[in-house]
Every structure is written in C-alpha cells, then in structure tokens.
VOGU-3710 file (C-alpha; in Angstrom, 3 decimals, decimal comma):
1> xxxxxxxxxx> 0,000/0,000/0,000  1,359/3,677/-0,782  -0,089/6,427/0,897  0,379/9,793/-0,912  -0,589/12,618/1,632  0,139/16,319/1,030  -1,243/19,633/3,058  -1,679/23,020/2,000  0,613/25,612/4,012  1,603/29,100/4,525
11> xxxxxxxxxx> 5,168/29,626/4,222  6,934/32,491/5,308  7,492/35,620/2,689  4,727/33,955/0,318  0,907/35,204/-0,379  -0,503/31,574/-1,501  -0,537/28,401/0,769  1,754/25,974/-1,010  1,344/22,294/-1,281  3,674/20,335/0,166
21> xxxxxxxxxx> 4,423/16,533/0,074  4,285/15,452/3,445  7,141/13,026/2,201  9,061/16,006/2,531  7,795/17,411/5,631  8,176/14,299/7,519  11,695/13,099/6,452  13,516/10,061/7,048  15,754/12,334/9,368  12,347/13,897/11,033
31> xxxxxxxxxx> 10,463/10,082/11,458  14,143/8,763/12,753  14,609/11,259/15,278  11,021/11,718/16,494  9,407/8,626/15,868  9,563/4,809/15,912  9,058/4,952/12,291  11,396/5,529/9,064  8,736/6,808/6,775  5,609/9,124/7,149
41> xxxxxxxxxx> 4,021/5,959/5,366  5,528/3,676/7,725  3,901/5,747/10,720  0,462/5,847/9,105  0,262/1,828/8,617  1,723/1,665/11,979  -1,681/3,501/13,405  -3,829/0,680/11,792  -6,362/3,476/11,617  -8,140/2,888/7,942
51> xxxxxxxxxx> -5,716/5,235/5,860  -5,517/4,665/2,439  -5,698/7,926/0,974  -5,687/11,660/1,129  -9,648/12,107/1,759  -9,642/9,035/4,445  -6,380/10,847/6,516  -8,282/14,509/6,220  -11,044/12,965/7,384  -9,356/11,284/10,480
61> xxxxxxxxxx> -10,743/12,551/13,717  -8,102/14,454/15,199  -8,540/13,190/18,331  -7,634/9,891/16,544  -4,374/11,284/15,258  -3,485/12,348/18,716  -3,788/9,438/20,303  -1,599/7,753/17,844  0,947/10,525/17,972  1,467/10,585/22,097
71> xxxxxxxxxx> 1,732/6,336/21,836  4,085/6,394/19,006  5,971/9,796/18,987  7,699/12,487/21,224  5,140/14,875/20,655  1,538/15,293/22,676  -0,654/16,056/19,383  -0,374/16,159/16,252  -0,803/19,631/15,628  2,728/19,395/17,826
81> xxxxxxxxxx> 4,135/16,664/15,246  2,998/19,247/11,961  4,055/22,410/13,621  7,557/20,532/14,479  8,087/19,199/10,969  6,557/22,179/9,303  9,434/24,540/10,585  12,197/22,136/10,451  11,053/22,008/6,478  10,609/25,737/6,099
91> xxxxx> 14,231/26,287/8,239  15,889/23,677/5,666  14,174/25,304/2,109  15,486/28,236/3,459  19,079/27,316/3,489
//
C-alpha cells in the first residue's frame, strides 16, 4: 500500500498556501529522530487506523491522530508533530 498525503501551508514571505508533500515534511531524518518509524508511510500503517488515501487521513478525527501521535511519537498532538516538521522544512528550504 502507498499512501500519498500532502497539506496546503503558509510559508513564510509567500501570499498563496503551497502544497507540500508530506514526504518532505516528515523526512527520514524527522520520522528517525522523532518517531519509531522511518517513513511518514511507515507511521500511518503503523496507526492501523483505515488510511488509504488523502480524503480518508483529512477525514481522520483528530482526536484519533493524537492518540496515535502521544503512543508512538515524542510529541503530545499532532498539531505538535505538523508544527515541528513544518518549521524544520521551512528552516531547511530556506538554506
């Protein structure tokens, strides 16, 4: 199964959201460091929540994700996880 998720976000010194891959966001580094997981993928199967595409993980109650996130993460939500991995991306396209 392959599980292509992306998200629409405001980046710093730009007008328009811009849609990112959350391959990108949530790095093998990112998962490695902050997770039990290698791949965002990985971490999504690992939920066994019924994820098998972009409409079925936006329409994943949050408090779903959450509870996922605190068992299998360092972070307490996953607004925590996005907001993490968002600015860690955003620091790194910056470079």
């Amino acid at each position: 199964m392959s599980i292509k998720i992306t998200g629409f976000y405001q980046l710093p010194h730009q007008t328009m959201p811009e849609l990112v891959d959350f391959d990108d966001v949530f790095n093998t580094s990112f998962m490695r460091k902050y997770t039990h997981f290698r791949t965002f993928e990985k971490f999504l199967q690992g939920s066994h929540l019924k994820i098998e595409s972009q409409k079925d993980f936006e329409a994943l109650p949050e408090e779903k994700m959450d509870a996922w996130v605190r068992k299998s993460t360092k972070f307490s939500s996953w607004q925590e996880m996005l907001d993490t991995a968002t600015d860690k991306y955003v620091m790194h396209k910056n470079l």
